[in-house]
C-alpha positions as CSV (number, residue, x, y, z in Angstrom):
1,X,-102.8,-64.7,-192.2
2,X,-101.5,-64.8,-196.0
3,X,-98.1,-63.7,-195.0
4,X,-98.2,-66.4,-191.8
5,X,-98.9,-69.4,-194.5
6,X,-96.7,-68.6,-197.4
7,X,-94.0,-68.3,-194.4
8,X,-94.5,-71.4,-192.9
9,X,-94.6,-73.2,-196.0
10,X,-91.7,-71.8,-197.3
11,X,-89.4,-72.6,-193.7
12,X,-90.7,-76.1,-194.2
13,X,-89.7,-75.8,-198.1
14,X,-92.7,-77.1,-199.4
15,X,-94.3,-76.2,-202.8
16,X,-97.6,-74.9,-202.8
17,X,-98.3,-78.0,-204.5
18,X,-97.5,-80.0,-201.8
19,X,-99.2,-78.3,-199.5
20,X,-102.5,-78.2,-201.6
21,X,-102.5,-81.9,-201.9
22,X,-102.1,-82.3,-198.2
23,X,-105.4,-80.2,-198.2
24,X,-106.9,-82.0,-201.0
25,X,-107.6,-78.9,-203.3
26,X,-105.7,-77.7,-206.2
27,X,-102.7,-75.3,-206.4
28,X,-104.5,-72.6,-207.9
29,X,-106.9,-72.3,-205.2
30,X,-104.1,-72.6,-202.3
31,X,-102.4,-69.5,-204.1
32,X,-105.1,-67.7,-204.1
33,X,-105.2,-68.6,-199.8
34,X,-102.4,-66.9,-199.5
35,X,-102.0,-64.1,-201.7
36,X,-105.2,-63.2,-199.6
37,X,-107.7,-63.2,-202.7
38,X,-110.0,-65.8,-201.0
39,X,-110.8,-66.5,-197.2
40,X,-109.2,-69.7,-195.7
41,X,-111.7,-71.7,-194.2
42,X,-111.8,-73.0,-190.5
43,X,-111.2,-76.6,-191.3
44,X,-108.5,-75.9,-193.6
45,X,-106.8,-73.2,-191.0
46,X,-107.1,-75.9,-188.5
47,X,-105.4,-78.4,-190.6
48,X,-103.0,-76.2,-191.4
49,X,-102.3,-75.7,-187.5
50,X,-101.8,-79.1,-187.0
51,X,-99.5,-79.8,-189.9
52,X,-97.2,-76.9,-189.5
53,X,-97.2,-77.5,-185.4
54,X,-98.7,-74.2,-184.2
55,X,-101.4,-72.3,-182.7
56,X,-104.5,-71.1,-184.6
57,X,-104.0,-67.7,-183.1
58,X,-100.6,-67.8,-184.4
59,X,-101.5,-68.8,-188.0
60,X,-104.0,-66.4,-188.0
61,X,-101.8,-63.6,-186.7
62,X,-103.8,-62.9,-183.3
63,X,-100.5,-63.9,-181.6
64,X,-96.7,-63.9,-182.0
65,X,-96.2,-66.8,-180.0
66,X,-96.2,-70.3,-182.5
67,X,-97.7,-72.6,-179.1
């Protein structure tokens, strides 16, 4: 799921600023999210989803298809 994040974010060219505010936590702890050094939580995977416009399986890597 780490690679599936840091690629979406970067194909929308955000920072991982931007993307931690829009999750309301701090940069540090988004890096960490997707570097893989702490688990992701639901909510914010869901979020996530939403934002970026695709599936859950597909930001989670259980498929290859984005809908």
């Amino acid at each position: 799921m780490n690679l599936r994040i840091r690629d979406l974010r970067e194909d929308a060219d955000l920072t991982q600023t931007q993307v931690a505010q829009m999750l309301l936590c701090d940069q540090s702890l988004y890096s960490k999210y997707e570097r893989g050094e702490r688990e992701l939580p639901l909510g914010l995977a869901i979020k996530l989803a939403d934002f970026y416009h695709v599936s859950l399986d597909y930001l989670v890597g259980r498929s290859e298809s984005k809908q």
